[in-house]
MARGU-370621 format. One record per atom (N, C-alpha, C): y, x, z; residue in one letter. Coordinates in steps of 0.1 Angstrom, whole numbers, plus 2048, in hexadecimal, padded with zeros to 3 digits. Each point is the difference from the previous one (the first is absolute). Layout:
BEGIN
Y	X	Z	code
Y	X	Z	A
...
***
This chain:
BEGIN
Y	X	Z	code
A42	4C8	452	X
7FB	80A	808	X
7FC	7FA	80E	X
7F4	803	807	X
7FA	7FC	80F	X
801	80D	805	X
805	7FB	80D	X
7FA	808	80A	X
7F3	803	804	X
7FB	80E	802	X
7EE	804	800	X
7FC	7F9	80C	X
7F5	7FA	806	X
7FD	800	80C	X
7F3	80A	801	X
7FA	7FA	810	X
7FA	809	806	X
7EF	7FD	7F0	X
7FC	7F5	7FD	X
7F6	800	7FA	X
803	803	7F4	X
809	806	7FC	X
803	807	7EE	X
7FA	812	803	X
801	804	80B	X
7FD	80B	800	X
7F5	806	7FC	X
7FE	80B	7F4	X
7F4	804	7FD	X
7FB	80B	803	X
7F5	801	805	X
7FB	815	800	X
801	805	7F8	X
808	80A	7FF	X
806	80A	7F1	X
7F3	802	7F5	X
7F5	801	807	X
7F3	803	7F3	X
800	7F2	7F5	X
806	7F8	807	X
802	7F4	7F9	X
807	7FE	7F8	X
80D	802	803	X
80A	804	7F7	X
801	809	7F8	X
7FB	80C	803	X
7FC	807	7F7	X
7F8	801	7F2	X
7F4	7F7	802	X
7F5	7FB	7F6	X
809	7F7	7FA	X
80B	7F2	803	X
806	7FB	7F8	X
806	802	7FA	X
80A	810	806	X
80B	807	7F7	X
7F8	808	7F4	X
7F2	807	804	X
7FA	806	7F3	X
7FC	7F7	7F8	X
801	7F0	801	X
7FA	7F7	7F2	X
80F	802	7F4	X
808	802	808	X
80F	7FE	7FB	X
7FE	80E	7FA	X
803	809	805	X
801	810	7FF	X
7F5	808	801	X
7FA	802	7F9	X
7F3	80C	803	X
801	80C	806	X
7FA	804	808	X
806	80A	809	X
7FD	80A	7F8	X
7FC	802	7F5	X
804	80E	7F7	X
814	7FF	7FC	X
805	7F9	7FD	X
809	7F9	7F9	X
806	802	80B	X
7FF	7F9	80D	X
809	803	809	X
801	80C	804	X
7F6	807	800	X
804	813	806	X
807	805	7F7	X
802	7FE	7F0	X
809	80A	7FC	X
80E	7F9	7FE	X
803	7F2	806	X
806	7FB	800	X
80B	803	80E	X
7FA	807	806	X
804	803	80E	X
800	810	802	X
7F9	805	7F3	X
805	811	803	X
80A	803	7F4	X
801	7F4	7F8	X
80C	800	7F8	X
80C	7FE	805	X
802	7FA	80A	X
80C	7F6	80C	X
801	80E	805	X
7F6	808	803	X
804	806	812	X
805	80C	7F4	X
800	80A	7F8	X
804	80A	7F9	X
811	7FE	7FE	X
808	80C	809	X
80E	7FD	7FF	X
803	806	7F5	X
806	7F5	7FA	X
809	809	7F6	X
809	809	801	X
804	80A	7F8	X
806	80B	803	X
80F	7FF	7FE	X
807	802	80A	X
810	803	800	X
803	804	7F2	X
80D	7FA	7FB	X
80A	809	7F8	X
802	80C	807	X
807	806	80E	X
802	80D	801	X
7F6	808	7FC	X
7F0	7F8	802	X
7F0	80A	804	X
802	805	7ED	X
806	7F8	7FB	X
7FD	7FE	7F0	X
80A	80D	7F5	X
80A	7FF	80D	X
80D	807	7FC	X
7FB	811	802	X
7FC	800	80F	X
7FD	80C	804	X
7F6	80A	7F7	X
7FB	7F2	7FD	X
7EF	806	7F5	X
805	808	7F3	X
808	7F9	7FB	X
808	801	7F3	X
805	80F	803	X
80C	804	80D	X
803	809	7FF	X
7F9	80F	803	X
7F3	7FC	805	X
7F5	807	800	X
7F4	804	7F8	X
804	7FA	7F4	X
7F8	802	7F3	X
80B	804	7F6	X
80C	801	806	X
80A	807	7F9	X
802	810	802	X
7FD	803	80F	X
800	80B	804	X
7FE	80F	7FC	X
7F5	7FD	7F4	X
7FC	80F	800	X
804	802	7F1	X
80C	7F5	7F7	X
808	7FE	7F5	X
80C	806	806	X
805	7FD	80B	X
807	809	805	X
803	80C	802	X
7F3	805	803	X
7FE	80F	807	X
802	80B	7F5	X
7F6	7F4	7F5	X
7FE	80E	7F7	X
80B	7FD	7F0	X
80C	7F2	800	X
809	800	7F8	X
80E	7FF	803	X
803	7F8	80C	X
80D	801	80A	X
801	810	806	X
7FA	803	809	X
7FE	80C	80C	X
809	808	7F6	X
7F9	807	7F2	X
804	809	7FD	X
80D	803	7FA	X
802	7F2	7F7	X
810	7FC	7FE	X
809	7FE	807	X
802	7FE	80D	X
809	7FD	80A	X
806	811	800	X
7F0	808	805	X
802	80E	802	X
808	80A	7F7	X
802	7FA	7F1	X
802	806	7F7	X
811	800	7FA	X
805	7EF	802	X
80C	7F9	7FD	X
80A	806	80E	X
80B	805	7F5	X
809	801	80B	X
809	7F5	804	X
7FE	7F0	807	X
80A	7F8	805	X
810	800	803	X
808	7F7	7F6	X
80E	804	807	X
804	7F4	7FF	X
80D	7FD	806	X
804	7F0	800	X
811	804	800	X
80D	7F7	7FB	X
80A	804	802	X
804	7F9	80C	X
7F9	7FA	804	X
802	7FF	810	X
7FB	80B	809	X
805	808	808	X
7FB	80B	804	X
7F7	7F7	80E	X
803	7F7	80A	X
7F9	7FA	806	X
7F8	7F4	802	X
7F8	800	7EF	X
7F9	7F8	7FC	X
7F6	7FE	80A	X
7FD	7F8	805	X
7F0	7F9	804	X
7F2	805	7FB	X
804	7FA	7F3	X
7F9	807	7F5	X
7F8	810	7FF	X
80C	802	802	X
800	812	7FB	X
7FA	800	80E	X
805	801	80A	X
7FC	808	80B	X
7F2	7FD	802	X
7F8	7F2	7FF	X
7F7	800	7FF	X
7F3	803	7F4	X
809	803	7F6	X
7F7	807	7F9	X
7FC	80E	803	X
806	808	803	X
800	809	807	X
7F7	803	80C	X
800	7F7	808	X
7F9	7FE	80D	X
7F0	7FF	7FB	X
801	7F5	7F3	X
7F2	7FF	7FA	X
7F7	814	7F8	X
80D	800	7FE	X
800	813	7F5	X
7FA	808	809	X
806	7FE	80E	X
7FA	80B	80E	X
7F0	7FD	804	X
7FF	7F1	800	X
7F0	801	801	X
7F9	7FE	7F7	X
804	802	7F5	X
7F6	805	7F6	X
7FE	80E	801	X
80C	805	802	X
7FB	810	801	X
7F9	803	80E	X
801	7F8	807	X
7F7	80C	80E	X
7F4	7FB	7FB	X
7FB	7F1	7FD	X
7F6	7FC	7FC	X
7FC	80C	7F2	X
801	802	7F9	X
7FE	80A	7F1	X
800	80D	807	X
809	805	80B	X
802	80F	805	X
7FE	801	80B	X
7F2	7FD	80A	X
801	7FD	80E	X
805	80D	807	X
801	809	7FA	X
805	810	805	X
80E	7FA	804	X
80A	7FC	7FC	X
80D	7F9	806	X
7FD	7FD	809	X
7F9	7FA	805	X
800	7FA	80E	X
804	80D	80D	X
7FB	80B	7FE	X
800	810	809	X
810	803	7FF	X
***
């Protein structure tokens, strides 16, 4: 490897025409809007998922929850209480009249 001096320097149009003998500048633009496109997070991926699950929910979970009476022989289950918590907003969601 050499150090550049001052007469290595080229005007970019120059460099450029010798980089398109290598790389065609068709070749290089989608080579470079392929580079610049971020890929998408696991979470973006996760979120997606649970949002194309959503309305499997509404209209096969929602109404089971509402329907099952939950009990646990632990009376201060985690569990239980938040099933429960989930049972309340399905109903004001299903019954917005509860809300008054």
């Amino acid at each position: 490897m050499r150090v550049p001096s001052d007469s290595d320097i080229a005007p970019f149009g120059e460099v450029r025409q010798r980089f398109y003998k290598i790389m065609p500048k068709d070749t290089l633009q989608s080579t470079v809007e392929r580079m610049s496109i971020k890929p998408v997070s696991q979470l973006a991926r996760q979120w997606q998922a649970a949002d194309d699950l959503a309305g499997r929910v509404r209209r096969h979970l929602r109404p089971l929850f509402m329907t099952l009476n939950f009990s646990s022989i632990k009376p201060d289950s985690p569990w239980l209480s938040a099933l429960a918590w989930v049972n309340g907003i399905f109903a004001i969601a299903h019954f917005p009249a509860l809300l008054l």
